[in-house]
N, CA, C and O atoms as a CHARMM CRD file, in Angstrom:
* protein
*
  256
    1    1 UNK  N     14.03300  -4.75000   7.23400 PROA 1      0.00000
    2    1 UNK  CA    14.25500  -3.56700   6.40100 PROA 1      0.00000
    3    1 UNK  C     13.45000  -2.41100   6.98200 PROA 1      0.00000
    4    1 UNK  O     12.23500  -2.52500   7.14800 PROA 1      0.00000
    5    2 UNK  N     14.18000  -1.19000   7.32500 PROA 2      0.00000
    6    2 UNK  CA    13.56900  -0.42900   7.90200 PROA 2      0.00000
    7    2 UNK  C     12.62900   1.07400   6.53200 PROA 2      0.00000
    8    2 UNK  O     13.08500   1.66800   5.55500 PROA 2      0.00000
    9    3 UNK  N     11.54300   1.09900   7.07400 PROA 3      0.00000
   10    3 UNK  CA    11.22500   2.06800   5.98900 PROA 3      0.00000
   11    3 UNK  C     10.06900   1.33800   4.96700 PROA 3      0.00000
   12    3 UNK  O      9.14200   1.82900   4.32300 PROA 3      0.00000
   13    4 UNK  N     10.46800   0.19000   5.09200 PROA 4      0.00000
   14    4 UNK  CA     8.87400  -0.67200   4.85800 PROA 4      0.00000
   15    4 UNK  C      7.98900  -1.65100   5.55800 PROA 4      0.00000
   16    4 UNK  O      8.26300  -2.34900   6.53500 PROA 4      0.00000
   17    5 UNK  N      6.75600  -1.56600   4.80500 PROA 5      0.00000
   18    5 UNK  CA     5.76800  -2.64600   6.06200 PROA 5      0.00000
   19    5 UNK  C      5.52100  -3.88300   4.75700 PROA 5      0.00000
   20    5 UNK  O      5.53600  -3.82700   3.52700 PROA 5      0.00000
   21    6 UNK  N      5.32100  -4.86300   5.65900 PROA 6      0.00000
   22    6 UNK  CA     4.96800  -6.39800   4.79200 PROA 6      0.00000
   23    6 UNK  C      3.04100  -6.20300   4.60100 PROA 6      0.00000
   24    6 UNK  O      2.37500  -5.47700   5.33900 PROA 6      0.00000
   25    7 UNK  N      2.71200  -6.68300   3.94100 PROA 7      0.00000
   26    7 UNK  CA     1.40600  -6.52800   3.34000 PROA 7      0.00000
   27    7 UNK  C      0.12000  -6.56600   4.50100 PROA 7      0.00000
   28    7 UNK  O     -0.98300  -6.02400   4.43100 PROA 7      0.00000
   29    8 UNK  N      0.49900  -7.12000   5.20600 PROA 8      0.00000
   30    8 UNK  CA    -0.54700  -7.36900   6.57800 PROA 8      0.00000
   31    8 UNK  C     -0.62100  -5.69100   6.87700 PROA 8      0.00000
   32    8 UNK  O     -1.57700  -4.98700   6.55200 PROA 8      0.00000
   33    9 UNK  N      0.54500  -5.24000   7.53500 PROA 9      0.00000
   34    9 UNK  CA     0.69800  -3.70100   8.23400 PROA 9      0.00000
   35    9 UNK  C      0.46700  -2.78400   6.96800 PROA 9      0.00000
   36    9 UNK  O     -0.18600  -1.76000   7.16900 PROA 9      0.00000
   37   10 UNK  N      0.87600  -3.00300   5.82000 PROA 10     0.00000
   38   10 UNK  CA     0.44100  -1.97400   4.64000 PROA 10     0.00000
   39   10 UNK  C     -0.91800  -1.77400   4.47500 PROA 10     0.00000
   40   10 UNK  O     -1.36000  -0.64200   4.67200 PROA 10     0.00000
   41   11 UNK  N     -2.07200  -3.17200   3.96800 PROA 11     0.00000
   42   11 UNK  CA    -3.19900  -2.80900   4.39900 PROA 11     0.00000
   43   11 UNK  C     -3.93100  -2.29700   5.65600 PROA 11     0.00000
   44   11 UNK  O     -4.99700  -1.68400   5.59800 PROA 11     0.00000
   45   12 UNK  N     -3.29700  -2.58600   6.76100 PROA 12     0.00000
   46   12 UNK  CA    -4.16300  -1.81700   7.76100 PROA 12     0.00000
   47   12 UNK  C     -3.68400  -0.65300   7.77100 PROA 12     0.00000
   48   12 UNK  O     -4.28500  -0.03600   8.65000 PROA 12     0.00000
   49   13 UNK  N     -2.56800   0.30900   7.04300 PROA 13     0.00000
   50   13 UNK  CA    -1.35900   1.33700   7.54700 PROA 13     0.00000
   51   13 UNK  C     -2.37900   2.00400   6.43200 PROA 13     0.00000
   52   13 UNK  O     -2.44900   3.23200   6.47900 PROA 13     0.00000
   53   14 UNK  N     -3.34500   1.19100   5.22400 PROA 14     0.00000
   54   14 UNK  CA    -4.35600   2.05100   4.10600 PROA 14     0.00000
   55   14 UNK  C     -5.61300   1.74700   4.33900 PROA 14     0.00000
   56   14 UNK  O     -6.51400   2.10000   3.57900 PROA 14     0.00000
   57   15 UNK  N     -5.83300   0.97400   5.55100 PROA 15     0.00000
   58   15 UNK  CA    -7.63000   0.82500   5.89900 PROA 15     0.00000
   59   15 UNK  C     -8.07700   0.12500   4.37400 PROA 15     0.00000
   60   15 UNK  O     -8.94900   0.62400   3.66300 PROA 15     0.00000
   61   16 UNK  N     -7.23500  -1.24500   3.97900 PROA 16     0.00000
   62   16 UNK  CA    -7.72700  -1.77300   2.96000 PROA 16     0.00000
   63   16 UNK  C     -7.91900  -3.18400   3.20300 PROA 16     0.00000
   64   16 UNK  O     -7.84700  -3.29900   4.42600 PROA 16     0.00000
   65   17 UNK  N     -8.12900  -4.34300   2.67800 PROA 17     0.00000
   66   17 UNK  CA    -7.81000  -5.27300   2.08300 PROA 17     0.00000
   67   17 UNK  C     -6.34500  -5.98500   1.68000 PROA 17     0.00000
   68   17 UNK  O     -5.66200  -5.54300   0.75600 PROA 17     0.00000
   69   18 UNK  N     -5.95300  -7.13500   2.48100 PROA 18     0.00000
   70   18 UNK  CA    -4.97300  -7.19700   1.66200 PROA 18     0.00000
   71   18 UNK  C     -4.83200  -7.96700   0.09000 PROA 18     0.00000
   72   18 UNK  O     -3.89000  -8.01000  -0.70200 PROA 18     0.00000
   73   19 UNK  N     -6.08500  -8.48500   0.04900 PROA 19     0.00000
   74   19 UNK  CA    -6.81700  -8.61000  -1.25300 PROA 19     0.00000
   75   19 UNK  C     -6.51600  -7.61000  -2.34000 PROA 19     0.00000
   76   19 UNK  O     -6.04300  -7.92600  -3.43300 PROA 19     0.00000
   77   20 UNK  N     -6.81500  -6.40000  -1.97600 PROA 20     0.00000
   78   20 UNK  CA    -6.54900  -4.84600  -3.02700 PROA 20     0.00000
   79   20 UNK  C     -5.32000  -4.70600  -3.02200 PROA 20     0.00000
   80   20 UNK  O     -4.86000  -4.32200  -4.09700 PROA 20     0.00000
   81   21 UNK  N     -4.56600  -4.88300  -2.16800 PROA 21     0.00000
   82   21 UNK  CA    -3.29000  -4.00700  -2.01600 PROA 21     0.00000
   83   21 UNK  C     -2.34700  -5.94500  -3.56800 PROA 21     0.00000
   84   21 UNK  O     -1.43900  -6.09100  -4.38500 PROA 21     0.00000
   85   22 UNK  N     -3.13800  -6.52000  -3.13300 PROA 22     0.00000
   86   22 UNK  CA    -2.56200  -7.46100  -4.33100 PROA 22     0.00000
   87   22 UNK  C     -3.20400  -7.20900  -6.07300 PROA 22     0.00000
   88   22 UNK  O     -2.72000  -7.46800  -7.17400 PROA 22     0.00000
   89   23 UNK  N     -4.54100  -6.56600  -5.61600 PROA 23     0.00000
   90   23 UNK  CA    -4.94500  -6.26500  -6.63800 PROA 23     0.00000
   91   23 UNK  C     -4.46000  -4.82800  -7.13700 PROA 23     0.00000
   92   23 UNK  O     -4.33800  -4.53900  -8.32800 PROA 23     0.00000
   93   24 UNK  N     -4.23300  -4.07700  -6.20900 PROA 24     0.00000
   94   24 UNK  CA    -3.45400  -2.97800  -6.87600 PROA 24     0.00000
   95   24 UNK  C     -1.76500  -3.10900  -7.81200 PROA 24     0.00000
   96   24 UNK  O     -1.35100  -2.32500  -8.66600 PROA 24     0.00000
   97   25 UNK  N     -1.12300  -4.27600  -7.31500 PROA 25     0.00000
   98   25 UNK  CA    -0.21400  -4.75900  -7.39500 PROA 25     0.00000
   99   25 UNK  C     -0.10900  -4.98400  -9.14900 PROA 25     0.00000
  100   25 UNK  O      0.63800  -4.44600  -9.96600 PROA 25     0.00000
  101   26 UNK  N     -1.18900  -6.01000  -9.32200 PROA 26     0.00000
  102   26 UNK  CA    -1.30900  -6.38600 -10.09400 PROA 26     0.00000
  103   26 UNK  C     -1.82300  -6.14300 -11.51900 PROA 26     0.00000
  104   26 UNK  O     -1.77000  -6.79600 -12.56100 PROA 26     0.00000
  105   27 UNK  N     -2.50100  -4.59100 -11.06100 PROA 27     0.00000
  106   27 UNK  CA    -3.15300  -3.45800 -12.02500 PROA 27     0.00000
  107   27 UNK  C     -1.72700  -2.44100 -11.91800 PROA 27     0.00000
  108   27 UNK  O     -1.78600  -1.55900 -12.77500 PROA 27     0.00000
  109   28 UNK  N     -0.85300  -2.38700 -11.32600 PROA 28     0.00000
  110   28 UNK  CA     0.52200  -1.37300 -11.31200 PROA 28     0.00000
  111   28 UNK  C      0.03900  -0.26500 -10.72000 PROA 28     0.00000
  112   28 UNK  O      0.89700   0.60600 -10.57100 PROA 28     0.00000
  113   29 UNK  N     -1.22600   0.04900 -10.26500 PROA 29     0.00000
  114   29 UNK  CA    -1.02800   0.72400  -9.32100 PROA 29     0.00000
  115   29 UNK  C     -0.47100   0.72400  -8.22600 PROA 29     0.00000
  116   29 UNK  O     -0.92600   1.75600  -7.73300 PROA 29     0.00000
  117   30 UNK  N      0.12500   0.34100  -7.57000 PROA 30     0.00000
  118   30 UNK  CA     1.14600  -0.17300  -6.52200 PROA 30     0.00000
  119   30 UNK  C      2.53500  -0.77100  -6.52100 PROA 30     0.00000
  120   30 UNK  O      2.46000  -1.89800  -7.01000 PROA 30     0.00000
  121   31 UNK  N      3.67800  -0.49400  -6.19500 PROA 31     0.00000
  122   31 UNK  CA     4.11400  -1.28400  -6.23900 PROA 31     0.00000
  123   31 UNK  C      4.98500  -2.25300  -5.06300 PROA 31     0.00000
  124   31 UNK  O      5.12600  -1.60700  -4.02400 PROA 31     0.00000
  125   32 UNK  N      5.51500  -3.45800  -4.99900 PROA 32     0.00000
  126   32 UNK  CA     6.02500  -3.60600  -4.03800 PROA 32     0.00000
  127   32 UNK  C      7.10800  -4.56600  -4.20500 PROA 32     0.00000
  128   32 UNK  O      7.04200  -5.07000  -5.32600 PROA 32     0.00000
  129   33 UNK  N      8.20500  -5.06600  -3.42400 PROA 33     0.00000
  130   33 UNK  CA     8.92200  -5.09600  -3.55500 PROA 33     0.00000
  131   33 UNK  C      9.32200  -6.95300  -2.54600 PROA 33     0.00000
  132   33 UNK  O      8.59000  -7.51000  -1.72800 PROA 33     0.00000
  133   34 UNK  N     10.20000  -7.25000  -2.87700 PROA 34     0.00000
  134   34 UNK  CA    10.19300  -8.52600  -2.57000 PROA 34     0.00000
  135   34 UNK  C     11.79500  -9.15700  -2.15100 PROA 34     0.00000
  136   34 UNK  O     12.82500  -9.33900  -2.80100 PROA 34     0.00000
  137   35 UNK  N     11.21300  -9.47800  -0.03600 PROA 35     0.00000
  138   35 UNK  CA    12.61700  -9.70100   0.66000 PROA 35     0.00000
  139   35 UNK  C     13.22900 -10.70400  -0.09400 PROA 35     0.00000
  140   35 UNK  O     12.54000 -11.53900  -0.68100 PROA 35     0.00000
  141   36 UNK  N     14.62600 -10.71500  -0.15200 PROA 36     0.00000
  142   36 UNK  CA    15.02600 -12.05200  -1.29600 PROA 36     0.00000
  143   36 UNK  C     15.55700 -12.83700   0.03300 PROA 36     0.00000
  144   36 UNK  O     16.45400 -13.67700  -0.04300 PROA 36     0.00000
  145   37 UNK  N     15.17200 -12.62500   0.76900 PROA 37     0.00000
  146   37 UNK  CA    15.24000 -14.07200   1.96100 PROA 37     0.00000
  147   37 UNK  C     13.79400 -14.73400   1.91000 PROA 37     0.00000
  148   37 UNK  O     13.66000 -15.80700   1.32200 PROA 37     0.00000
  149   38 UNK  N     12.61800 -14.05700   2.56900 PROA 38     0.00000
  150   38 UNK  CA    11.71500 -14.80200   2.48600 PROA 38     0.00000
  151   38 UNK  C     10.57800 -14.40300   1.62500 PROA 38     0.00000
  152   38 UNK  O      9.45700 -14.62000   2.08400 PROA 38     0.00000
  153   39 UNK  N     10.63900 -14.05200   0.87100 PROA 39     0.00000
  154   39 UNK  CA     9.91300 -13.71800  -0.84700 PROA 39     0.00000
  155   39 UNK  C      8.87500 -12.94300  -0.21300 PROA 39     0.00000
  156   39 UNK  O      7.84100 -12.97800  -0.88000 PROA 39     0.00000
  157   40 UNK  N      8.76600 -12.10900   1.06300 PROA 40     0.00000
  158   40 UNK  CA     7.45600 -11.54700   1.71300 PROA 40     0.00000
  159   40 UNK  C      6.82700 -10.15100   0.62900 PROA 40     0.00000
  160   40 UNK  O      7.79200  -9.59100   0.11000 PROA 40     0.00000
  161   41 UNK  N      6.08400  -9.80200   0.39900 PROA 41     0.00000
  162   41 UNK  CA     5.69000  -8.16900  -0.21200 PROA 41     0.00000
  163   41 UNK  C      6.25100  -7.37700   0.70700 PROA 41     0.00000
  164   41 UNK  O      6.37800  -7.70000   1.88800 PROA 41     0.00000
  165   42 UNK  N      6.57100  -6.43500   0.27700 PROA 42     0.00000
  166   42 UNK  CA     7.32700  -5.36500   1.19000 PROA 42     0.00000
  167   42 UNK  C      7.12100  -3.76800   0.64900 PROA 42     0.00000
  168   42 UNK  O      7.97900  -3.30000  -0.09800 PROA 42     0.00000
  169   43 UNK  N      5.83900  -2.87400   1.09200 PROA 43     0.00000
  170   43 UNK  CA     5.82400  -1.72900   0.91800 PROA 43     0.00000
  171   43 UNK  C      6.30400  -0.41400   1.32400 PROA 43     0.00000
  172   43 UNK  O      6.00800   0.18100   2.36000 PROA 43     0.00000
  173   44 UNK  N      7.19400   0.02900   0.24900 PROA 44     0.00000
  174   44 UNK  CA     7.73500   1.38500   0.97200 PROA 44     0.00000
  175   44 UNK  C      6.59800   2.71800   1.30400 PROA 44     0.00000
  176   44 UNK  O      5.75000   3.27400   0.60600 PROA 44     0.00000
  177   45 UNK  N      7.02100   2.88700   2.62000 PROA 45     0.00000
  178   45 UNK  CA     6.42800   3.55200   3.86000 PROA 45     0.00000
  179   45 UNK  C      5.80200   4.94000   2.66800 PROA 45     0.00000
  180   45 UNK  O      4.58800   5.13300   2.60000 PROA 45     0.00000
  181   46 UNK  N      6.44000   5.49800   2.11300 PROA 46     0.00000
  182   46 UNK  CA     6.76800   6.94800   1.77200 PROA 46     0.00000
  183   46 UNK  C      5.33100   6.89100   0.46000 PROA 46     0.00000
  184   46 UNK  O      4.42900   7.69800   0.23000 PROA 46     0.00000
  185   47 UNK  N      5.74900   5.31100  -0.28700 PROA 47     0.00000
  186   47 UNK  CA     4.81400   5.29800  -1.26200 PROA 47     0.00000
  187   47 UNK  C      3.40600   5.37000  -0.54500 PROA 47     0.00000
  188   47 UNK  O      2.49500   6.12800  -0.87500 PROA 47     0.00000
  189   48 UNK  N      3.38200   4.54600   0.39000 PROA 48     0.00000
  190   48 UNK  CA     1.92000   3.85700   1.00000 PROA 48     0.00000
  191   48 UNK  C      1.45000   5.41800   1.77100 PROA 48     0.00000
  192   48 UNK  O      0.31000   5.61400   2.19300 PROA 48     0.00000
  193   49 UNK  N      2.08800   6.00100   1.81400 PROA 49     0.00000
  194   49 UNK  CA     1.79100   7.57400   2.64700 PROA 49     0.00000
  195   49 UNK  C      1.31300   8.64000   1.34900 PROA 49     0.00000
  196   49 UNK  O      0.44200   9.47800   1.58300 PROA 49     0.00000
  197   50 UNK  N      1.69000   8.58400   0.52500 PROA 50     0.00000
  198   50 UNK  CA     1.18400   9.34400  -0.71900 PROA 50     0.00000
  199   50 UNK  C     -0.20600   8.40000  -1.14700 PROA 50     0.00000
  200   50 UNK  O     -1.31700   8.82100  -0.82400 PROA 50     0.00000
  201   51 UNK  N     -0.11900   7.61000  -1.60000 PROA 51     0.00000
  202   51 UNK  CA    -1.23900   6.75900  -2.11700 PROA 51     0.00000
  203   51 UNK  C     -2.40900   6.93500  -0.91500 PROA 51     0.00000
  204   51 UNK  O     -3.56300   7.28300  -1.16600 PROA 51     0.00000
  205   52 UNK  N     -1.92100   6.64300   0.38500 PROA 52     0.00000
  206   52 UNK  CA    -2.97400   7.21700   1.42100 PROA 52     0.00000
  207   52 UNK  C     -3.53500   9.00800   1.19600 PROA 52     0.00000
  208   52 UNK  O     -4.68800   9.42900   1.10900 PROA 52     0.00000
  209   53 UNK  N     -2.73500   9.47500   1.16900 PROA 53     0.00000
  210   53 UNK  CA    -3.00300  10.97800   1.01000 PROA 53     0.00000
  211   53 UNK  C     -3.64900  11.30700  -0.20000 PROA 53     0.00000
  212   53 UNK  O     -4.62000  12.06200  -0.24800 PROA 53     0.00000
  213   54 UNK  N     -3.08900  10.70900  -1.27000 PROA 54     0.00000
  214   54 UNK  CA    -4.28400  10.66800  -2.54200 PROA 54     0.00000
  215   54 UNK  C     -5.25600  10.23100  -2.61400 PROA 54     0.00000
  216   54 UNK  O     -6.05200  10.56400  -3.49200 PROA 54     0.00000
  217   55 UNK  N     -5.51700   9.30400  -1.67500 PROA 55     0.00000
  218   55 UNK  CA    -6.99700   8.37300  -1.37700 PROA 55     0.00000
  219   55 UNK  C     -7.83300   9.15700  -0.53100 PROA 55     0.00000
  220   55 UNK  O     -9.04700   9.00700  -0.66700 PROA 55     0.00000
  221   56 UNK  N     -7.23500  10.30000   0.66800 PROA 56     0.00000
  222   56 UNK  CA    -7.93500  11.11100   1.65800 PROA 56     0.00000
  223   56 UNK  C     -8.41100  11.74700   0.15600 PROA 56     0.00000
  224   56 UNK  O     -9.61600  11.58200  -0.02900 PROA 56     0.00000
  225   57 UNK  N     -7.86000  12.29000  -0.71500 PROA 57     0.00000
  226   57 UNK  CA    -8.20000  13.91600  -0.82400 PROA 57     0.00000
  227   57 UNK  C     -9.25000  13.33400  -1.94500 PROA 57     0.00000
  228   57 UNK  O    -10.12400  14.17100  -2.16600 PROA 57     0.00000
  229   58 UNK  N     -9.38900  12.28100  -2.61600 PROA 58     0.00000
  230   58 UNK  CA   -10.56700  12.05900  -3.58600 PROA 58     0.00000
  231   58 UNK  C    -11.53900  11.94900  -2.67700 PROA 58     0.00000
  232   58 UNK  O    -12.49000  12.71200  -2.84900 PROA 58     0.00000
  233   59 UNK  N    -11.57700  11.34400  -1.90900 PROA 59     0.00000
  234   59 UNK  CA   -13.10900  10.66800  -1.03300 PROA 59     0.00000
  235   59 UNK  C    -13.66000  11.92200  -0.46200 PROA 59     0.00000
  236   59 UNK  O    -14.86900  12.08300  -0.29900 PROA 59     0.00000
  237   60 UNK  N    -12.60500  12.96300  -0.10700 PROA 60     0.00000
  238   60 UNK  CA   -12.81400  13.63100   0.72700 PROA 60     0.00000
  239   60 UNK  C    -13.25200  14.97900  -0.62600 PROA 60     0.00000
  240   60 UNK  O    -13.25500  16.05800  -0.03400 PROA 60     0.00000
  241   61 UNK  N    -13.53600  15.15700  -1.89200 PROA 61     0.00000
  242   61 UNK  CA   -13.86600  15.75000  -2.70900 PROA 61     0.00000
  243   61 UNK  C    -15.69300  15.22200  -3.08800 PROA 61     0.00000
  244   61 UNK  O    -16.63000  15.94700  -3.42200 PROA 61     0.00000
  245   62 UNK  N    -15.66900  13.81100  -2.88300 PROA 62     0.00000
  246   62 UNK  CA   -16.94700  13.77500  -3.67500 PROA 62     0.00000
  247   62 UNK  C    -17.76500  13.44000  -1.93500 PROA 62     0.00000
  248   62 UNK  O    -18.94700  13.11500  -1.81900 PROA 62     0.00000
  249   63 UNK  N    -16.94300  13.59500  -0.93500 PROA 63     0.00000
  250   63 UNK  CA   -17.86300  14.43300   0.18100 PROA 63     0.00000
  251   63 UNK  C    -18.86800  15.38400   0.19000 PROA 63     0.00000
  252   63 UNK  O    -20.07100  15.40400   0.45100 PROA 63     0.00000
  253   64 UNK  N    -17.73900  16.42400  -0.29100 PROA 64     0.00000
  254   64 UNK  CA   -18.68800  17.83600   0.02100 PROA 64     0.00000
  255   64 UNK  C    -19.82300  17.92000  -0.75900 PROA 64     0.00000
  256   64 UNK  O    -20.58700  18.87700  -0.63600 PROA 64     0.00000
């Protein structure tokens, strides 16, 4: 499926855990989606790019 990454490439694609990215899952902050061939997690690109960009701009607030 083009346009998403499986949980391995999602956490490194957010410099996380793939621990969090299940725990985000599981708090609904996240969501993801599931190949109905091999039941893998499957994150869309577009979400994991906003959630990254919302994650730059907090960290990058209690920086300054």
């Amino acid at each position: 499926m083009t346009g998403y990454l499986k949980i391995g490439q999602a956490a490194k694609f957010l410099g996380v855990s793939i621990g969090a990215l299940r725990l985000w899952e599981k708090t609904k902050k996240i969501e993801c989606f599931r190949d109905p061939l091999s039941k893998y997690r499957l994150y869309k690109i577009s979400v994991l790019q906003k959630l990254k960009d919302s994650r730059k701009k907090k960290y990058n607030k209690t920086a300054k």
